[in-house]
C-alpha positions as CSV (number, residue, x, y, z in Angstrom):
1,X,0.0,0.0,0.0
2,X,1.2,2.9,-1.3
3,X,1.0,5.9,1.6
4,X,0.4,10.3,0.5
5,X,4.7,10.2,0.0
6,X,5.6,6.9,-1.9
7,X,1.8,7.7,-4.4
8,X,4.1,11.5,-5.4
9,X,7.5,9.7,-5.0
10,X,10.1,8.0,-7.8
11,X,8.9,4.1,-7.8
12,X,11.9,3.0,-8.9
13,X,13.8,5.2,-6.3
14,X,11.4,3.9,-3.5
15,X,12.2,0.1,-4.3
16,X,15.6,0.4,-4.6
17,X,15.4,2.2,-0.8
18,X,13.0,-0.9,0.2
19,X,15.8,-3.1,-1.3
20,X,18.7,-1.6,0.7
21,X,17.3,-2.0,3.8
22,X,16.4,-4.9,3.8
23,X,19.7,-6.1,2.4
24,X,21.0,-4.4,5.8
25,X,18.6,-6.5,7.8
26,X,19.5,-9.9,6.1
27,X,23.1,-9.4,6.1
28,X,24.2,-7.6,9.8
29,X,24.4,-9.8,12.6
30,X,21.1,-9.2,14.3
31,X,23.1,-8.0,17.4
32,X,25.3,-5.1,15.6
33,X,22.1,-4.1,14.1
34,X,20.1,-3.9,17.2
35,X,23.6,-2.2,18.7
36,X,23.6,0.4,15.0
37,X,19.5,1.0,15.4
38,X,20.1,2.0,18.7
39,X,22.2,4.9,18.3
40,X,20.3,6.0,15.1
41,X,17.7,9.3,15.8
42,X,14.1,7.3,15.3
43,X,13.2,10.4,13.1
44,X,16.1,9.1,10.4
45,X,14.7,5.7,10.8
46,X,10.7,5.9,10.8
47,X,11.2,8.3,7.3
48,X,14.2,5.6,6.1
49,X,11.1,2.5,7.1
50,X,8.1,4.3,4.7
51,X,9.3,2.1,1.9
52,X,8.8,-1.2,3.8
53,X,5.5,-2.8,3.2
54,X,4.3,-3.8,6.8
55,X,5.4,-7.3,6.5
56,X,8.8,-6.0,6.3
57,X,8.9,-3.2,9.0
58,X,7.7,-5.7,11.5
59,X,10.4,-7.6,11.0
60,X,13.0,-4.9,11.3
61,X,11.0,-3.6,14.5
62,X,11.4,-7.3,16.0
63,X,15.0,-6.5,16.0
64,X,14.4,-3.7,18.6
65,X,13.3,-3.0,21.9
66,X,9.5,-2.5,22.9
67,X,10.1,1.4,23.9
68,X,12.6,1.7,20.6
69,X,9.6,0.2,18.7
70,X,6.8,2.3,20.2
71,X,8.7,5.5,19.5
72,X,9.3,4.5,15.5
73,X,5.8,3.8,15.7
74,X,4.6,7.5,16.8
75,X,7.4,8.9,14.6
76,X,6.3,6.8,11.2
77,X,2.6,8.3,12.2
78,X,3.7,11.7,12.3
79,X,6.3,11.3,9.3
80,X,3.0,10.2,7.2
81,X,1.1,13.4,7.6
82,X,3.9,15.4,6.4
83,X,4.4,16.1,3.0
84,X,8.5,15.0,2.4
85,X,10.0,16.6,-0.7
86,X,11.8,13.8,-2.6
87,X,14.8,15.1,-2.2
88,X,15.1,15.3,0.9
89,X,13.5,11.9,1.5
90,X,16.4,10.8,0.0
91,X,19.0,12.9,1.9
92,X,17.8,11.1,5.2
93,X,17.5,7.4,3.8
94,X,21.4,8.2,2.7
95,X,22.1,9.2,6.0
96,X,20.8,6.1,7.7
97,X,22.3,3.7,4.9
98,X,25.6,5.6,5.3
99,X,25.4,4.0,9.2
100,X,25.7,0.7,8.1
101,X,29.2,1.1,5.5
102,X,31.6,-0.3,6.5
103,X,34.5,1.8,9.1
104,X,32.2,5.0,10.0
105,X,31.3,5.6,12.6
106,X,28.9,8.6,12.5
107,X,26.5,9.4,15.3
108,X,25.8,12.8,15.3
109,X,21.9,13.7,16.6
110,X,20.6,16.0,13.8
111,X,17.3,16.1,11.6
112,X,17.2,17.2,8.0
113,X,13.1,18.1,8.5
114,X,12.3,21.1,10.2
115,X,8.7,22.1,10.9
116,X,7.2,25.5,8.8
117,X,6.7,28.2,11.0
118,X,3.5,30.3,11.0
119,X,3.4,33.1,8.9
């Protein structure tokens, strides 16, 4: 099912993003991924999860806590009212795939979506 972003988004773009991730879930030990996900702001990670069908983001939140899961949860929620430019959609999914190469080690707390102020 196909939510407001993925229905304006690049397809193609969206299933390669779907296809990364879940390469990252099939192929990290489930421990250094539960150790990675940990560290990673659950903002990056509930707009990197909208490609997932729900099959597949139950999986990946099976791999985290309860309270880690609950949070992503709220965030995807929120994340699905808002309406993400492509580009940068794509700026934060690079982000959290950047996490996962190999040798950096980048953990920085920052958001690339800032609310609109009134007026």
């Amino acid at each position: 099912m196909l939510n407001k972003f993925n229905a304006g988004a690049n397809l193609k773009t969206m299933m390669n993003v779907r296809e990364e991730i879940l390469k990252i879930v099939k192929y990290q030990s489930k421990v250094t991924l539960q150790n990675m996900l940990m560290k990673i702001p659950d903002r990056e990670i509930a707009v990197s999860i909208m490609a997932l069908e729900d099959r597949e983001k139950e999986l990946f939140f099976s791999l985290l806590s309860p309270a880690k899961v609950l949070r992503l949860k709220e965030e995807l929620q929120y994340q699905e009212k808002l309406d993400i430019r492509h580009d940068r959609y794509l700026k934060i999914v690079n982000k959290f795939l950047s996490y996962f190469e190999p040798g950096k080690k980048q953990f920085k707390n920052q958001s690339y979506i800032r609310p609109k102020r009134p007026g």
